[in-house]
C-alpha positions as CSV (number, residue, x, y, z in Angstrom):
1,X,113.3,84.7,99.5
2,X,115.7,81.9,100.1
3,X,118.7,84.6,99.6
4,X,117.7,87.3,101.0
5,X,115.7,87.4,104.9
6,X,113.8,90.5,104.1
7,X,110.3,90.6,103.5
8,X,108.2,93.1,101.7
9,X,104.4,93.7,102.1
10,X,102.4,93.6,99.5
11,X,98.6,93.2,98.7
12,X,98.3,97.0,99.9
13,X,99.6,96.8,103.0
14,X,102.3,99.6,102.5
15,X,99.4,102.2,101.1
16,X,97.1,100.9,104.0
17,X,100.0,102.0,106.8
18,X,100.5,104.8,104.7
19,X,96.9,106.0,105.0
20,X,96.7,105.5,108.9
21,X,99.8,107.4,108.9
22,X,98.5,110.1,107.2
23,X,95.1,110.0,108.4
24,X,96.6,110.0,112.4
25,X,99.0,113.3,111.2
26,X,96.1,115.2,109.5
27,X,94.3,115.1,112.6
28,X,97.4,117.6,114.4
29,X,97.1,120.2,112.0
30,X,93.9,123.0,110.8
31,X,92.7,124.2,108.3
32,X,93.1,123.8,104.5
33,X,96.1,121.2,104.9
34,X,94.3,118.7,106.8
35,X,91.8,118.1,104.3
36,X,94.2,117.9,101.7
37,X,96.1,115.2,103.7
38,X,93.2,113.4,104.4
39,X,92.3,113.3,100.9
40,X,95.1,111.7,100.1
41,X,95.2,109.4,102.6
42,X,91.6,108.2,101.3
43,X,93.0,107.5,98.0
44,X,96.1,105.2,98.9
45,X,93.2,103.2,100.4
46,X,92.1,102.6,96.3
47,X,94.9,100.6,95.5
48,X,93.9,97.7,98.0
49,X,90.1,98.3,97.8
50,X,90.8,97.6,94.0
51,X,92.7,94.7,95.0
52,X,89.9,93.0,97.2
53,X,87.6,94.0,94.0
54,X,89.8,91.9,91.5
55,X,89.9,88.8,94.0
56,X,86.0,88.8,94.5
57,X,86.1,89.8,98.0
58,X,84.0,92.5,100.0
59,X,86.3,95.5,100.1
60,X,84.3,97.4,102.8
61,X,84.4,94.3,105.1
62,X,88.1,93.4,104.2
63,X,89.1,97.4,104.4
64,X,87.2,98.0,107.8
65,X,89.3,95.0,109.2
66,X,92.4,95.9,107.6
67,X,92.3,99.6,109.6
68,X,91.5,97.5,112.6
69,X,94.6,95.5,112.2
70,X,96.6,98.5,111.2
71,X,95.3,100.3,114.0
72,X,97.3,97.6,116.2
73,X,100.7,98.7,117.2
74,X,103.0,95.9,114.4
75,X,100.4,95.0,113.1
76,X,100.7,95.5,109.1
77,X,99.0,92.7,107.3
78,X,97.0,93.1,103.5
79,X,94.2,91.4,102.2
């Protein structure tokens, strides 16, 4: 971090914006496809519900104000 002034997100952050991403898109298209997309949109969301799991948090509280944040506009934040 000292060398380089880029950060990247972690604790599930990037599968959380990832999931809003997709979730927001599947709702533009019908049929077949949006279900699909939605699907998989649900399942990024394991990665950081697993993560709240392992640190002995509530992952339904901590996920339900994670999509709050990332529903923000620059807001990306993990748990």
């Amino acid at each position: 971090t000292f060398q380089n002034d880029s950060v990247v997100a972690g604790g599930g952050a990037i599968e959380m914006e990832l999931s809003k991403y997709l979730r927001d898109y599947s709702r533009t298209i019908p049929g077949k496809q949006q279900l699909l997309i939605g699907a998989y949109a649900k399942a990024l969301e394991i990665i950081p519900r697993q993560l709240c799991d392992n640190a002995g948090f509530d992952a339904t509280n901590i996920l339900n104000k994670l999509r709050a944040k990332h529903a923000q506009v620059g807001e990306a934040t993990s748990c």
